[in-house]
C-alpha positions in Angstrom: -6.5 29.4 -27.1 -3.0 29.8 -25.8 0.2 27.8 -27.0 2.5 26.3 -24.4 5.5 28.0 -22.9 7.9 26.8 -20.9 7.2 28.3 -16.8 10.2 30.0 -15.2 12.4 27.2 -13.0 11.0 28.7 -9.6 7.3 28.4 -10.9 8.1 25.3 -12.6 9.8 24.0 -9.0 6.7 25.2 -7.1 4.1 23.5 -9.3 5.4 20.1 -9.0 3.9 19.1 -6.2 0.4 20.5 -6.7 0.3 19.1 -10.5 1.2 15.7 -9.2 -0.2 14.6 -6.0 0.1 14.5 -1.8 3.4 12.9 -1.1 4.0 9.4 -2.5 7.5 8.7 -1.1 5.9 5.2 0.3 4.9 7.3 3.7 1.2 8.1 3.7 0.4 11.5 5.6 -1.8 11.0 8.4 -5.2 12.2 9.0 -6.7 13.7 11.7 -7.4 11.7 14.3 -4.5 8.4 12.7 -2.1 6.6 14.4 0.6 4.8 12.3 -0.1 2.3 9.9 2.0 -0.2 9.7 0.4 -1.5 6.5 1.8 1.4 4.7 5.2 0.2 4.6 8.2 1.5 2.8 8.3 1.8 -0.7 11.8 0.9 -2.2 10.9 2.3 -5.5 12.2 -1.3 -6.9 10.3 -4.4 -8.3 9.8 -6.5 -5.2 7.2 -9.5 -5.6 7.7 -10.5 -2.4 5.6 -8.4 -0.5 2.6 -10.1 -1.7 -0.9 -7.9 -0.4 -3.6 -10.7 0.1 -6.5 -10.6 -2.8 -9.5 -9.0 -1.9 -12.4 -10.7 -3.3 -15.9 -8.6 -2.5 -18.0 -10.5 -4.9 -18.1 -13.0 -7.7 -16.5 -12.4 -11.0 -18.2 -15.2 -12.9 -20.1 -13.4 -14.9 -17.2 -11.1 -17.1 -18.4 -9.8 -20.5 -19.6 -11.8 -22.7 -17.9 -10.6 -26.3 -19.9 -12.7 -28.6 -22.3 -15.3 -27.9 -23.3 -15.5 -31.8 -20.2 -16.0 -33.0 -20.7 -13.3 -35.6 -17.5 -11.0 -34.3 -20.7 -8.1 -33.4 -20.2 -7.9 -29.3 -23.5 -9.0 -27.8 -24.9 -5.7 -26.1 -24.2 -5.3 -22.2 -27.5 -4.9 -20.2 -26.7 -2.1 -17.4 -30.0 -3.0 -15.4 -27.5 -5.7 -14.2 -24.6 -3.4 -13.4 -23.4 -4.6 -9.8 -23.4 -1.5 -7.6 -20.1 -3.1 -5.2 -16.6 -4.4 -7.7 -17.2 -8.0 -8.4 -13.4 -8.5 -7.1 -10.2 -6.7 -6.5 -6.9 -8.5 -6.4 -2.9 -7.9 -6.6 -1.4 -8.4 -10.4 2.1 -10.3 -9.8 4.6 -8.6 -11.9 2.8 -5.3 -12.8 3.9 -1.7 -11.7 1.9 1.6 -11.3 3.1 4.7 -9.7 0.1 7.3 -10.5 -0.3 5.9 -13.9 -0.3 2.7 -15.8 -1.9 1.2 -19.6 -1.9 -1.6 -21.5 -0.2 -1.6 -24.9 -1.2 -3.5 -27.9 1.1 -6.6 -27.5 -1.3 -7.2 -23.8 1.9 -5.6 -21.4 0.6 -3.2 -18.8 3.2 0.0 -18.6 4.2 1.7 -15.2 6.6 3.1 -13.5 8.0 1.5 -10.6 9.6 4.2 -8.7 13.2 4.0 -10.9 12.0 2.8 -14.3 9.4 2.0 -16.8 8.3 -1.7 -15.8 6.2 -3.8 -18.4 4.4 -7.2 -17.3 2.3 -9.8 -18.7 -1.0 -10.4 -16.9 0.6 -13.8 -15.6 3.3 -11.7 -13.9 6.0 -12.1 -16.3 8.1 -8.8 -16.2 11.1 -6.7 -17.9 12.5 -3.1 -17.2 11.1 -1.4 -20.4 13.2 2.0 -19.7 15.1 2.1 -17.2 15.8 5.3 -15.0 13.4 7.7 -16.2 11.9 7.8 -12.3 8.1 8.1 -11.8 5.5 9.0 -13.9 2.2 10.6 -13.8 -0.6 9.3 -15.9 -0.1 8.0 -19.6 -1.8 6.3 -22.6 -0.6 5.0 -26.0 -1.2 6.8 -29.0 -2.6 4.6 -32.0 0.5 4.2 -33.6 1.6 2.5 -30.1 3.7 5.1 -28.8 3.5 5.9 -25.2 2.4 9.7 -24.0 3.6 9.5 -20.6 3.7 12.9 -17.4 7.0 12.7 -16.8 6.7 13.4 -12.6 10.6 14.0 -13.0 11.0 16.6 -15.7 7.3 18.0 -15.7 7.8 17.3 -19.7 5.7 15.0 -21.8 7.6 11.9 -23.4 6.8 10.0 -26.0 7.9 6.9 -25.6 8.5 4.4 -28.5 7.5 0.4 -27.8 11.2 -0.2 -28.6 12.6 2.2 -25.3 13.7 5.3 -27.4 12.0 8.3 -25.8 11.9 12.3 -27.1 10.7 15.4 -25.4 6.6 15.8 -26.9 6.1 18.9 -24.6 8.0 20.3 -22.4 7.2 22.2 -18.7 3.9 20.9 -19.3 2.8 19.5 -15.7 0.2 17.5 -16.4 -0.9 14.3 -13.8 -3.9 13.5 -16.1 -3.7 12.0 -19.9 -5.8 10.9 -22.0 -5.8 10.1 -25.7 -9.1 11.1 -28.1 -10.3 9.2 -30.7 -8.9 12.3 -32.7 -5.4 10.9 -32.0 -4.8 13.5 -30.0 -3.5 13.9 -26.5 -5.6 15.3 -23.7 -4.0 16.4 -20.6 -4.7 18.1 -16.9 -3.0 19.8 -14.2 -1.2 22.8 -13.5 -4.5 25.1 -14.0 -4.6 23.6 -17.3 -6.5 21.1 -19.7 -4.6 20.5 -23.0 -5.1 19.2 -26.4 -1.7 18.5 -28.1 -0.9 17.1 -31.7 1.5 14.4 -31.4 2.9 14.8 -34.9 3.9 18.8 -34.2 3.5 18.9 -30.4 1.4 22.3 -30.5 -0.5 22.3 -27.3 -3.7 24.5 -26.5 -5.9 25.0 -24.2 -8.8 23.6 -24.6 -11.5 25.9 -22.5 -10.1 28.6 -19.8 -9.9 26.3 -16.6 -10.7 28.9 -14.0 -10.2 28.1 -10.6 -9.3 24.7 -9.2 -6.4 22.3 -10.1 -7.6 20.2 -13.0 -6.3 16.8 -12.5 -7.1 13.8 -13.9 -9.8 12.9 -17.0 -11.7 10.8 -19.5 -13.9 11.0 -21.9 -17.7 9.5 -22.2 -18.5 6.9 -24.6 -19.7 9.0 -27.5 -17.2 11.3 -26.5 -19.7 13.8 -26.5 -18.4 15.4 -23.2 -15.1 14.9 -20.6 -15.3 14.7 -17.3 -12.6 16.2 -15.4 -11.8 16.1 -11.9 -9.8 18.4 -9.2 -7.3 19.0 -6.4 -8.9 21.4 -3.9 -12.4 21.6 -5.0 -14.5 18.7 -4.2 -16.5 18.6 -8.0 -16.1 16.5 -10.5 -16.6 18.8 -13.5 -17.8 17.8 -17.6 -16.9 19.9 -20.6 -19.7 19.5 -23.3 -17.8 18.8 -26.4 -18.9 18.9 -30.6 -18.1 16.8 -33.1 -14.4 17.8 -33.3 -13.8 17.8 -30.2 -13.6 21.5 -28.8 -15.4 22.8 -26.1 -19.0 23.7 -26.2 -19.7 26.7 -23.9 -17.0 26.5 -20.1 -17.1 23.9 -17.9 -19.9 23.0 -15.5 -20.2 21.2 -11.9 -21.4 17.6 -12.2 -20.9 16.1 -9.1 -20.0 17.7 -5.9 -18.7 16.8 -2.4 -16.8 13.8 -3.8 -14.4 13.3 -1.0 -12.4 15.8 0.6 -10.3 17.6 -2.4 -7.6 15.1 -4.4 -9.3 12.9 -6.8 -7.0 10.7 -8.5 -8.7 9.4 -11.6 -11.5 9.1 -13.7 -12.5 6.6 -15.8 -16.2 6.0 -17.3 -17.8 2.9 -18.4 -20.2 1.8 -21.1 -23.3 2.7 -19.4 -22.0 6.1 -18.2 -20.8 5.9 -14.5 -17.9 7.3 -13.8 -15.1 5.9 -11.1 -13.4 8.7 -9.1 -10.7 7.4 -6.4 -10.2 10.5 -3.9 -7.1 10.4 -1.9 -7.5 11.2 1.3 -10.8 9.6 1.9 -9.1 6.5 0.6 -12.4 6.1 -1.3 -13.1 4.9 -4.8 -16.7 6.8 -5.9 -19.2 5.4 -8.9 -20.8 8.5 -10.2 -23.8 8.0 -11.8 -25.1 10.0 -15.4 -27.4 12.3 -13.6 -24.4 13.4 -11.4 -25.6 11.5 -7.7 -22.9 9.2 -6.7 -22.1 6.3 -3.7 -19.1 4.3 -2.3 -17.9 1.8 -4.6 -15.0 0.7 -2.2 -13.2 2.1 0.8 -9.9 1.2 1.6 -9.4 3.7 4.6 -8.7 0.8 7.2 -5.5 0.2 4.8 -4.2 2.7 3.4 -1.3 0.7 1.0 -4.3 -0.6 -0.6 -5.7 2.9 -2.4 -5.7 3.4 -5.8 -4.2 5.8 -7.3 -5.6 6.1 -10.5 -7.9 4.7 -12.6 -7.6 2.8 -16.1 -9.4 0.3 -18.0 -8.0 -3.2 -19.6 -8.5 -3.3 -23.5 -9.4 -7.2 -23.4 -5.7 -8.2 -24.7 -3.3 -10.5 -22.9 -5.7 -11.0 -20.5 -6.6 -7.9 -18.7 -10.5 -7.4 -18.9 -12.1 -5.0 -20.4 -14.6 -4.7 -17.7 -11.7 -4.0 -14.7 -9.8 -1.1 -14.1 -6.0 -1.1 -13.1 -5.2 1.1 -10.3 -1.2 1.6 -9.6 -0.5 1.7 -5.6 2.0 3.9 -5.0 1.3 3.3 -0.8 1.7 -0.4 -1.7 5.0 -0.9 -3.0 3.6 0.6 -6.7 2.1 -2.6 -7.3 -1.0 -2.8 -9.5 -4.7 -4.0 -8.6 -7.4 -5.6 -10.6 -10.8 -4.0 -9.8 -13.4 -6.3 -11.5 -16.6 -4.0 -12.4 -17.9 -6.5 -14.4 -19.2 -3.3 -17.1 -17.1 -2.7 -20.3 -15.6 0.3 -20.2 -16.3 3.3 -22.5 -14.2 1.8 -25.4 -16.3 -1.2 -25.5 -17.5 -1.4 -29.2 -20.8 -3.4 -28.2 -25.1 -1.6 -27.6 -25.5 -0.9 -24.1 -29.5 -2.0 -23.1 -31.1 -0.2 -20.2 -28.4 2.7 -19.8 -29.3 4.9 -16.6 -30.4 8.5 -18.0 -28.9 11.9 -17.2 
């Protein structure tokens, strides 16, 4: 394992735009073979509710997770045989911001970045500037004593961020677009060649296998977090680290799904029965991955191009934001936020799973 250093400033300055992402300045680059788009429009980097995106219902979102028919606080288990292979629904969140990252603390206010400043929102659209003037961020997640571990896209550092607005340096030159926190308490991060495990309460960061070739970029972990899954800029894999019962790495990494779209995958983010959601940039494509590796198209949004999402992260069933949706910021959208309804919990969910799909 090595410790973090800090990278000189020209390799630091060089990194910056691998580690993060294709250019999110509110201009899409084309792809072969485009014409403009005028759907992309420009992105002001401000809160601007006014340039409402039409909802996108693909399906029927009656039937969210039930918690607890019984009454007796035990979640009733989740049957995956009826796992819809298509999102239930996909709509805009009023109020909400997400640049390449976005979660939802434990008061139910979703946390993103909206170009300038840390935004937080209700699920009703109620908003504040949480932190103003920190600029964009990569992805983040809270840590269970509800501070925020936020890629600072600015700095390349690692803030922690308290709920109150104060913010310190966690790790410095670090890089990452991908974070994710472990039921260790600890903080789990990729990009810039590296995945990371650091310990919020010294901030000693180490590697966690030797990547090897291929931007890491974004992560999560299964549901018995007995492996992570770990996708890429460049390589089109989707990768999983076997993991023990502390956590560390069992063996390197190996290739668990390949050819998912054409080299930038955005997110990951796995659900209770084990498929994984992988949004690939410039496909404009949002994959579901299934446990033996063979994946589909859960949703293409290349005939509009503000309305890819750029990331990937579950609702906790607070405030209102399911636990059986993912969040996706739209940086190409005026960084607003969309609700993707799968209609599964997500790996957190604390309920049986009946009729999981096998490896």
């Amino acid at each position: 394992m090595r410790v973090t250093r800090a990278l000189p400033l020209f390799a630091a300055s060089a990194l910056l735009a691998l580690a993060a992402c294709p250019p999110t300045d509110g201009v899409l680059p084309e792809l072969p073979g485009e014409g403009d788009d005028d759907d992309a429009g420009d992105d002001d980097d401000a809160v601007d509710d006014d340039d409402a995106v039409d909802d996108d219902d693909v399906g029927d979102d009656d039937d969210a997770v039930d918690d607890d028919d019984a009454g007796d606080g035990i979640p009733d288990p989740f049957d995956c045989s009826t796992a819809s292979s298509v999102p239930l629904s996909e709509r805009i969140i009023d109020g909400a911001r997400g640049y390449h990252g976005l979660d939802v603390d434990s008061d139910g206010l979703i946390v993103g970045a909206d170009g300038q400043s840390l935004i937080k929102s209700t699920y009703d659209g109620d908003w504040h500037v949480f932190v103003p003037g920190l600029g964009v961020f990569e992805q983040m997640e809270h840590l269970p004593d509800g501070d925020l571990y936020a890629n600072s896209r600015a700095t390349g550092d690692i803030l922690r961020i308290t709920p109150e607005g104060g913010y310190t340096t966690a790790v410095p030159n670090r890089w990452a677009y991908g974070m994710k926190i472990g039921p260790d308490g600890m903080a789990y991060a990729a990009g810039n060649d590296r995945v990371t495990r650091t310990d919020p309460a010294t901030g000693e960061t180490v590697d966690l296998i030797d990547w090897g070739n291929g931007e890491p970029h974004a992560l999560d972990f299964n549901k018995d977090f007995t492996a992570l899954y770990v996708s890429t800029v460049g390589p089109t894999t989707l990768w999983k680290i076997d993991l023990d019962e502390n956590l560390n790495a069992i063996g390197g990494r190996e290739a668990f799904a390949r050819n998912l779209g054409d080299g930038w995958q955005d997110g990951v983010a796995v659900d209770a029965c084990g498929y994984i959601y992988v949004p690939e940039f410039w496909s404009r494509t949002m994959y579901r991955v299934a446990p033996d590796g063979s994946h589909q198209v859960y949703i293409s949004w290349a005939n509009n191009q503000s309305q890819y999402g750029h990331g990937a992260q579950w609702g906790n069933g607070i405030g209102g934001w399911r636990e059986d949706a993912i969040y996706a910021p739209m940086p190409y959208g005026n960084n607003r936020v969309k609700e993707i309804v799968v209609g599964v919990p997500s790996r957190m969910w604390d309920g049986d799973v009946l009729n999981a799909p096998q490896p």
